[in-house]
Biopython code that builds the backbone (N, CA, C, O; Angstrom):
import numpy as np
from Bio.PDB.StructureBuilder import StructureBuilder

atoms = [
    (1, "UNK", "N", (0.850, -1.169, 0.000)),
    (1, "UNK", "CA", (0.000, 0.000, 0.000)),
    (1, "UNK", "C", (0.900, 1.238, 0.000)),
    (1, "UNK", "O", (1.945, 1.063, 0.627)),
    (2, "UNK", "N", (0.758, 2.357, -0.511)),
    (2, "UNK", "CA", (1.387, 3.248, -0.874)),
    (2, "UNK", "C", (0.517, 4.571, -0.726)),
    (2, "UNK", "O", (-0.210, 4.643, -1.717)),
    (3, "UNK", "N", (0.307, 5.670, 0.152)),
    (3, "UNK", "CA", (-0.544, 6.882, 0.123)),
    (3, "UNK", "C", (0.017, 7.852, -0.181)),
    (3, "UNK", "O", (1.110, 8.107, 0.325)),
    (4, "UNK", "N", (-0.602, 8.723, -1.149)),
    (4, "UNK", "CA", (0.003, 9.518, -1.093)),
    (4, "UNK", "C", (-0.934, 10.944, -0.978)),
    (4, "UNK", "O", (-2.156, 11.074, -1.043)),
    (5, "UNK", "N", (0.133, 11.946, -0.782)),
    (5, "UNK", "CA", (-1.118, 13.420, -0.575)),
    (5, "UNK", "C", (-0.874, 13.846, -1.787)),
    (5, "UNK", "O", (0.029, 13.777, -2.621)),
    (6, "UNK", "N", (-2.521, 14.572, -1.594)),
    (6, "UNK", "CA", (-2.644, 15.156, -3.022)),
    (6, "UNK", "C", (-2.020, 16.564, -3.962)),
    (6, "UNK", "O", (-2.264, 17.071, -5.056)),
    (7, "UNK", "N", (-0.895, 16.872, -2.576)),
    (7, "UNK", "CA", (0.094, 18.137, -3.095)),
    (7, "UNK", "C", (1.312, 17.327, -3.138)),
    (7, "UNK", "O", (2.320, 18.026, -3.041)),
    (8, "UNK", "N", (1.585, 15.811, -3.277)),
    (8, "UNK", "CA", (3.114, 15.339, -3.365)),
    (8, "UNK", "C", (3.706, 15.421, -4.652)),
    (8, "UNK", "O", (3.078, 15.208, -5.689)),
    (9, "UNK", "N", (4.538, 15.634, -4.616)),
    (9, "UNK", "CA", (5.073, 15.886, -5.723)),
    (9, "UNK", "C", (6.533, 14.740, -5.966)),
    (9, "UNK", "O", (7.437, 14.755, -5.130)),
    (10, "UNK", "N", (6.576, 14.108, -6.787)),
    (10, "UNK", "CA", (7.034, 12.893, -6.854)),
    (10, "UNK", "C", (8.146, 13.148, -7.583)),
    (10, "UNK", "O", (8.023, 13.522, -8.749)),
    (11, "UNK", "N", (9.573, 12.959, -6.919)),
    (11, "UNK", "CA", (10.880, 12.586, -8.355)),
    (11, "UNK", "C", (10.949, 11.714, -9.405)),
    (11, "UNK", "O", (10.676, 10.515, -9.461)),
    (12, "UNK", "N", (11.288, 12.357, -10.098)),
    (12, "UNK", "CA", (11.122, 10.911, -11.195)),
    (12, "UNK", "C", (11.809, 9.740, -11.217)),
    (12, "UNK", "O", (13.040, 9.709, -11.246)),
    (13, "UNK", "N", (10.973, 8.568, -11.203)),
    (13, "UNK", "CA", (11.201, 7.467, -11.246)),
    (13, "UNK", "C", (11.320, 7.219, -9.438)),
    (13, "UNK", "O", (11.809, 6.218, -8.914)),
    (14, "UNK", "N", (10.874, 8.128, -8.879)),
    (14, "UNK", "CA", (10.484, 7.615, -7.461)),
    (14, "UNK", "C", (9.330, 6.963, -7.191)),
    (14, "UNK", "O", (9.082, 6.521, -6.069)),
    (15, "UNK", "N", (8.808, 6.892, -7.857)),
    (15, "UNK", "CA", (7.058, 5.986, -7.429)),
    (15, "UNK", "C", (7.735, 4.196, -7.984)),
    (15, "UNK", "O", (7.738, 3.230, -7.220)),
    (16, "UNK", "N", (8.140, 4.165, -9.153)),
    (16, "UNK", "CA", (9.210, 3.195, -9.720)),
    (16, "UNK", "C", (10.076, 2.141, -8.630)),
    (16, "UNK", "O", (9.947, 0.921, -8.522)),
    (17, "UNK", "N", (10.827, 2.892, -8.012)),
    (17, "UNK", "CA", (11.502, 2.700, -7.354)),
    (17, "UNK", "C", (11.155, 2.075, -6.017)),
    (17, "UNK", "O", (11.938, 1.380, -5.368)),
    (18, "UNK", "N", (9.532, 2.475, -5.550)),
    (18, "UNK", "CA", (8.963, 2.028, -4.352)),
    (18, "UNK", "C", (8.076, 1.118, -4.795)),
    (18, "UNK", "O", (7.723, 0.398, -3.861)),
    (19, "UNK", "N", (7.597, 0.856, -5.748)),
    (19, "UNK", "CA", (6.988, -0.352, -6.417)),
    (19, "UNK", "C", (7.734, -1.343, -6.636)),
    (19, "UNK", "O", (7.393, -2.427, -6.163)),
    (20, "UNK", "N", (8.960, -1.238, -7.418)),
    (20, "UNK", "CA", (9.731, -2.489, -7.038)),
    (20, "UNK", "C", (10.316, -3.097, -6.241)),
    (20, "UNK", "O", (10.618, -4.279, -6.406)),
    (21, "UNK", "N", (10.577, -2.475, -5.291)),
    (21, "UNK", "CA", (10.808, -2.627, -4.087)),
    (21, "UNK", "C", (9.805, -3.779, -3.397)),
    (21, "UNK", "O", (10.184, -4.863, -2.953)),
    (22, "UNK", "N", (8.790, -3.406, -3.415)),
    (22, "UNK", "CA", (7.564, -3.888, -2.790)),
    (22, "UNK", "C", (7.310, -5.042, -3.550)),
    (22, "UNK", "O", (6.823, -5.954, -2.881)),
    (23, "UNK", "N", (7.485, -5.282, -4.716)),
    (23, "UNK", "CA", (7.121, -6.384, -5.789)),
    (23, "UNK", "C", (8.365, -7.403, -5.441)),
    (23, "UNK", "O", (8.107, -8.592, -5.631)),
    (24, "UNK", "N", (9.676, -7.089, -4.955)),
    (24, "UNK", "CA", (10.431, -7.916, -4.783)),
    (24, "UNK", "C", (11.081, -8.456, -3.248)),
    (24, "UNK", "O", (12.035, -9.181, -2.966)),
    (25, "UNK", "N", (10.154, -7.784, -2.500)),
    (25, "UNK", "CA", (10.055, -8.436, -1.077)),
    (25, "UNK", "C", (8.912, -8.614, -0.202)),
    (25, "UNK", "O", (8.495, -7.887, 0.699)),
    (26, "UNK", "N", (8.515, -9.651, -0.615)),
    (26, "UNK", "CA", (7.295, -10.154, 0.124)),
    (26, "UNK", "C", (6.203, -9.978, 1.093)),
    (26, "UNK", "O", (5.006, -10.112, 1.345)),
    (27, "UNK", "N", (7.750, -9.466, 1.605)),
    (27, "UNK", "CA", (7.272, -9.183, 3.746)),
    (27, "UNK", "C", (6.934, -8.047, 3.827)),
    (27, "UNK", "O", (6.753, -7.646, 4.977)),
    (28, "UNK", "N", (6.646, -6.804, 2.402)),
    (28, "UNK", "CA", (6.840, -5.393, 2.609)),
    (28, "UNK", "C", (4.903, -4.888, 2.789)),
    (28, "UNK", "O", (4.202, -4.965, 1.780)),
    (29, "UNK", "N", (4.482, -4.566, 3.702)),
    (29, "UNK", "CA", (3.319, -4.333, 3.763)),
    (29, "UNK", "C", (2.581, -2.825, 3.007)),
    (29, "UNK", "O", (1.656, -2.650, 2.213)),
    (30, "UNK", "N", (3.658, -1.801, 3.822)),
    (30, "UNK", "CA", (3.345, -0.744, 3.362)),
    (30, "UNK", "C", (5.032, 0.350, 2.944)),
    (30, "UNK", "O", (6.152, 0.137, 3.408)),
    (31, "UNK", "N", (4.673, 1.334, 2.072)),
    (31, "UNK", "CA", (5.553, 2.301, 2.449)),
    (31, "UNK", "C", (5.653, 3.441, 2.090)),
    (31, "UNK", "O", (4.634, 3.789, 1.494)),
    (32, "UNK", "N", (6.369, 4.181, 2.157)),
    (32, "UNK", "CA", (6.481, 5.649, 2.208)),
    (32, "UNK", "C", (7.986, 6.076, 1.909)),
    (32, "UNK", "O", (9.084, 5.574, 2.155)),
    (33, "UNK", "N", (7.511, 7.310, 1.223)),
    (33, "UNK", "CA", (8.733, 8.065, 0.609)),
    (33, "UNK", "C", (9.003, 9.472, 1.382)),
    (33, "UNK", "O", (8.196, 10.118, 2.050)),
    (34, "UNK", "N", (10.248, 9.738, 1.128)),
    (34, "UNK", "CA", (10.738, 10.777, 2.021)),
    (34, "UNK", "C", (9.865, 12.461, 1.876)),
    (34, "UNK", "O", (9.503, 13.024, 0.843)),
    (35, "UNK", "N", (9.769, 12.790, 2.896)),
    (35, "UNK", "CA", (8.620, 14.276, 2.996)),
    (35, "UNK", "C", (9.573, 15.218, 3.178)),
    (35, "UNK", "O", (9.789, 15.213, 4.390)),
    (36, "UNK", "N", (10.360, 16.133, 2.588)),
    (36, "UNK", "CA", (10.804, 16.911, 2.984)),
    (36, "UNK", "C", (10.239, 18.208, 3.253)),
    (36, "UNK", "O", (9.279, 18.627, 2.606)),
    (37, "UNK", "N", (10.962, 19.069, 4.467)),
    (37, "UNK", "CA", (10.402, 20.422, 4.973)),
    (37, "UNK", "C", (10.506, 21.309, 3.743)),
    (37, "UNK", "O", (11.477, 21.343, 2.988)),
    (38, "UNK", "N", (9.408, 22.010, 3.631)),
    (38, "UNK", "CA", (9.099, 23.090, 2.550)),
    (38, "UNK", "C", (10.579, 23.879, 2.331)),
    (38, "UNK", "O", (11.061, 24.385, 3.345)),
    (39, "UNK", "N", (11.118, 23.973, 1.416)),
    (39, "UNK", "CA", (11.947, 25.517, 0.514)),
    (39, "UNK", "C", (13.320, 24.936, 1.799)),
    (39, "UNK", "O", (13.969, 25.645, 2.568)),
    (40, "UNK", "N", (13.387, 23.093, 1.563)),
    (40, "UNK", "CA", (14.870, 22.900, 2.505)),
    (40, "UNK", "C", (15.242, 21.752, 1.942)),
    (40, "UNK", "O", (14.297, 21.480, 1.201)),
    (41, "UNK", "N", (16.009, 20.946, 1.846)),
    (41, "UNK", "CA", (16.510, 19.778, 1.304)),
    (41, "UNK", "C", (16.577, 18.797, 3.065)),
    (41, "UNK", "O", (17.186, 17.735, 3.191)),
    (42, "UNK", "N", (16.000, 19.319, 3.922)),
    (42, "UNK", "CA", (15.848, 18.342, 5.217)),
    (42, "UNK", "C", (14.597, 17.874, 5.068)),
    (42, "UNK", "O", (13.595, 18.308, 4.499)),
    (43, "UNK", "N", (14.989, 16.335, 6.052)),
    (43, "UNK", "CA", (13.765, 15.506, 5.837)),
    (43, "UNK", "C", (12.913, 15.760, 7.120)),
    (43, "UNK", "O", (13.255, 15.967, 8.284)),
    (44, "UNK", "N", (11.283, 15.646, 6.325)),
    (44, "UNK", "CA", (10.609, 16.073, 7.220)),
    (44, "UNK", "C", (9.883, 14.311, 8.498)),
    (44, "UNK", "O", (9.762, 14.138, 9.711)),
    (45, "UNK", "N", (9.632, 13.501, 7.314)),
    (45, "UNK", "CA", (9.699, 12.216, 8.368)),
    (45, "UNK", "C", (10.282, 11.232, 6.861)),
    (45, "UNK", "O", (10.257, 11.785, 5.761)),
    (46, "UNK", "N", (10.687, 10.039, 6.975)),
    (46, "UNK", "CA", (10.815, 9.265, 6.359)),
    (46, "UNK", "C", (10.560, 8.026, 6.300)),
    (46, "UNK", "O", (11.061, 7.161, 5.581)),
    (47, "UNK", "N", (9.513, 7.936, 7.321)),
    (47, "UNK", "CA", (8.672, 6.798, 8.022)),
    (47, "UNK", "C", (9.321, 6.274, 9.314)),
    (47, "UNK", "O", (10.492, 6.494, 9.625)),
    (48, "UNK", "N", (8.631, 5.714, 9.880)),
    (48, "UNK", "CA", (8.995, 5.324, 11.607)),
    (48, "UNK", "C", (9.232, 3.631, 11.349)),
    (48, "UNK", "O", (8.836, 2.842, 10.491)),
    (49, "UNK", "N", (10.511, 3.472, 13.151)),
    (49, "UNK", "CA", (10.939, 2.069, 12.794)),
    (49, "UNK", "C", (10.240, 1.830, 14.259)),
    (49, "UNK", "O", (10.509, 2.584, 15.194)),
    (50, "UNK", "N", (9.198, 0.578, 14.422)),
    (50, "UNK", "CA", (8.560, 0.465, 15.586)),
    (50, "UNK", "C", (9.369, -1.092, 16.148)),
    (50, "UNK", "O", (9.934, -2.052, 15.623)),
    (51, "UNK", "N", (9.090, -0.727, 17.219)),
    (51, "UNK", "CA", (10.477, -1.921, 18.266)),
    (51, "UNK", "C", (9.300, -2.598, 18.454)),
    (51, "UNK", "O", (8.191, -2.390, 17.960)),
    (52, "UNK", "N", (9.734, -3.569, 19.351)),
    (52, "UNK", "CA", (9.468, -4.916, 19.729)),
    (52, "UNK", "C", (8.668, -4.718, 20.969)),
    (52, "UNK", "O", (8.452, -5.728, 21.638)),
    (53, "UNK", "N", (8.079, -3.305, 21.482)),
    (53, "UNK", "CA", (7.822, -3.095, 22.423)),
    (53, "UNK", "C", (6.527, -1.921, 21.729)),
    (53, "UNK", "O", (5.794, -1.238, 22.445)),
    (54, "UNK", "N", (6.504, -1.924, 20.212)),
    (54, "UNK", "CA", (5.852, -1.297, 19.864)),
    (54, "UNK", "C", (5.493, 0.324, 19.605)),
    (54, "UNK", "O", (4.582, 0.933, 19.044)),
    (55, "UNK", "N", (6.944, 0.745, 20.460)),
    (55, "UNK", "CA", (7.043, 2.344, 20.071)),
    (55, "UNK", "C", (7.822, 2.519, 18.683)),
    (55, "UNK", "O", (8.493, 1.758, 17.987)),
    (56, "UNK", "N", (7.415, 3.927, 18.586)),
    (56, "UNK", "CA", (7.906, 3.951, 16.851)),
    (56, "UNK", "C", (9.098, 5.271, 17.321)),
    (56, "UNK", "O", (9.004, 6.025, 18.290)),
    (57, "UNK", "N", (9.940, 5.236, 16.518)),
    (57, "UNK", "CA", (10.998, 6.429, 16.207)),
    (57, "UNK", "C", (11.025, 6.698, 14.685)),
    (57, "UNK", "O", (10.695, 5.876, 13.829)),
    (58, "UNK", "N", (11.431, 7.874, 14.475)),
    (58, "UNK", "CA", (10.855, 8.735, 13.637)),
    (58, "UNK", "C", (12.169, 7.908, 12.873)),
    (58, "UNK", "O", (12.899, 7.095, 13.439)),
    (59, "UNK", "N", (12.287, 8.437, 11.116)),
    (59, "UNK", "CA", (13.515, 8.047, 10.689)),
    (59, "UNK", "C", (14.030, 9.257, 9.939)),
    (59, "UNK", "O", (13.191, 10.018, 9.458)),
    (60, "UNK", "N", (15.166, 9.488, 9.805)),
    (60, "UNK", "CA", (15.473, 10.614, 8.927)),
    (60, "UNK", "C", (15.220, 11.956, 9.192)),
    (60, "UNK", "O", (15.495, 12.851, 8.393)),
    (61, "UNK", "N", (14.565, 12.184, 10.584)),
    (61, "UNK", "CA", (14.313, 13.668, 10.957)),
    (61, "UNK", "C", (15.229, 14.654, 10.821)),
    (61, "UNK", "O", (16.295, 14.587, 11.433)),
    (62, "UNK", "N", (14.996, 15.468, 10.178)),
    (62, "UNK", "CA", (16.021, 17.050, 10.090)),
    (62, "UNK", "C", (17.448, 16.131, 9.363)),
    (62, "UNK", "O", (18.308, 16.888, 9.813)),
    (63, "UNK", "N", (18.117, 15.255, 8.721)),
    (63, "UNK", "CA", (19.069, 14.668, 8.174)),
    (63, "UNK", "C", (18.599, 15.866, 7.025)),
    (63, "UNK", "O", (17.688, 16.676, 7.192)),
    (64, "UNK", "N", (19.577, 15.730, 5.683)),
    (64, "UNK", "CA", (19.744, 16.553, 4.384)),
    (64, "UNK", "C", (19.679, 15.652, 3.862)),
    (64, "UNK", "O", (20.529, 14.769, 3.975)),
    (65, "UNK", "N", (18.368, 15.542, 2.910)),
    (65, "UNK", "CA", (17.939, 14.748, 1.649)),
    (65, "UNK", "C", (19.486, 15.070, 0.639)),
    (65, "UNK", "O", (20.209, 16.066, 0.601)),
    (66, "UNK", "N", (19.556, 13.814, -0.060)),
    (66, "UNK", "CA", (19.540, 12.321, 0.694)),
    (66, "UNK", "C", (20.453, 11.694, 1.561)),
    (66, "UNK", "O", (21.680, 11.755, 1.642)),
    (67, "UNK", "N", (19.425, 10.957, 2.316)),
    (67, "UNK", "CA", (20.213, 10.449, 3.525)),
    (67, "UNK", "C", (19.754, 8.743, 3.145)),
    (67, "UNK", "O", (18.696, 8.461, 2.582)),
    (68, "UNK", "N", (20.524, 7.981, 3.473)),
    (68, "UNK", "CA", (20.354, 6.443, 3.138)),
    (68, "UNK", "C", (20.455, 5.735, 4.625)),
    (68, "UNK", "O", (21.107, 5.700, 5.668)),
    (69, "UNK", "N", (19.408, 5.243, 3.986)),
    (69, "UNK", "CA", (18.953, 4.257, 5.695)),
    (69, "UNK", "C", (19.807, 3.051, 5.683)),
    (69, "UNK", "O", (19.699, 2.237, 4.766)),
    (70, "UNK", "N", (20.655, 2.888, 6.655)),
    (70, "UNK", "CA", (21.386, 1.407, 6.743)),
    (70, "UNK", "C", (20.699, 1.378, 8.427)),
    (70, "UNK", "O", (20.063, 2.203, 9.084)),
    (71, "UNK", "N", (21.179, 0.046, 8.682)),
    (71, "UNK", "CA", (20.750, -0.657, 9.984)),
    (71, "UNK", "C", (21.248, 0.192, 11.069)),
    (71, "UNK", "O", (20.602, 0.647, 12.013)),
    (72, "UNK", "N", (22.768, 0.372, 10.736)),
    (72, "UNK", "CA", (23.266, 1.265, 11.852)),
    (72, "UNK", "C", (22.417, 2.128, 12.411)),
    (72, "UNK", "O", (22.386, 2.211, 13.638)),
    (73, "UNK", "N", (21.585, 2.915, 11.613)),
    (73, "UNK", "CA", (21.069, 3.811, 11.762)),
    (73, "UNK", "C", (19.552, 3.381, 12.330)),
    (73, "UNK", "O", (19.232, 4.084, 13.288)),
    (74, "UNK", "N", (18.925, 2.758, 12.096)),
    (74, "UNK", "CA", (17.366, 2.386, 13.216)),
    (74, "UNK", "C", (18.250, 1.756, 14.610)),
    (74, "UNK", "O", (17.624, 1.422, 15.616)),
    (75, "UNK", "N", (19.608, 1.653, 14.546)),
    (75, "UNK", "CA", (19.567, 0.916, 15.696)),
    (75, "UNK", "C", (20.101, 2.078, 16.873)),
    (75, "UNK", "O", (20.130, 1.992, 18.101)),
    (76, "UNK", "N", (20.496, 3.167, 15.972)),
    (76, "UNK", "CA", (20.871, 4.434, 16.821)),
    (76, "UNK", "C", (19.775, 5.375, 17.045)),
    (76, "UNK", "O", (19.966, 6.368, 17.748)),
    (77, "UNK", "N", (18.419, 5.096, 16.396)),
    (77, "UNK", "CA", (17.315, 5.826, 16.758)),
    (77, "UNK", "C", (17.191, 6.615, 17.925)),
    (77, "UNK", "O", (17.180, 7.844, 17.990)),
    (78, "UNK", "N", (17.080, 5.614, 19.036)),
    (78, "UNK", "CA", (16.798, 5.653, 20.315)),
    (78, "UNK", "C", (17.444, 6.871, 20.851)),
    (78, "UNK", "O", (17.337, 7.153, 22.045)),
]
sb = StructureBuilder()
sb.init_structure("model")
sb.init_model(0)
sb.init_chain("A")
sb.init_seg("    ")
for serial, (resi, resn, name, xyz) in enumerate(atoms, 1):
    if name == "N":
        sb.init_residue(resn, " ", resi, " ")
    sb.init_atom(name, np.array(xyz, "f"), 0.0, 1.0, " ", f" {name:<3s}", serial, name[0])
structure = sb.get_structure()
């Protein structure tokens, strides 16, 4: 599943890019593409990583588009 708002404005070949994604891993339920803050190249959320305890942390907050998510990084959330 994929939502989007009706003022997003999409890079090209970014909708592409989250479709295949999704077509080539099974386990992927939903997702989301990066929101950046108006007239800034910082990210505004980039979707949340929820623990095992069920709280969520934000991902990519205030980082400078683009920022690339590796593991290191949900595991330094906290």
């Amino acid at each position: 599943m994929l939502l989007l708002n009706n003022d997003a404005i999409l890079f090209q070949g970014g909708l592409r890019t989250l479709v295949e994604y999704a077509e080539n891993n099974g386990s992927v339920a939903g997702l989301q593409g990066v929101v950046l803050r108006y007239r800034s190249k910082l990210i505004d959320t980039a979707g949340d990583y929820v623990s095992e305890l069920l709280q969520t942390y934000p991902l990519g907050v205030l980082y400078e588009y683009p920022w690339i998510l590796r593991k290191t990084n949900i595991c330094n959330v906290r």
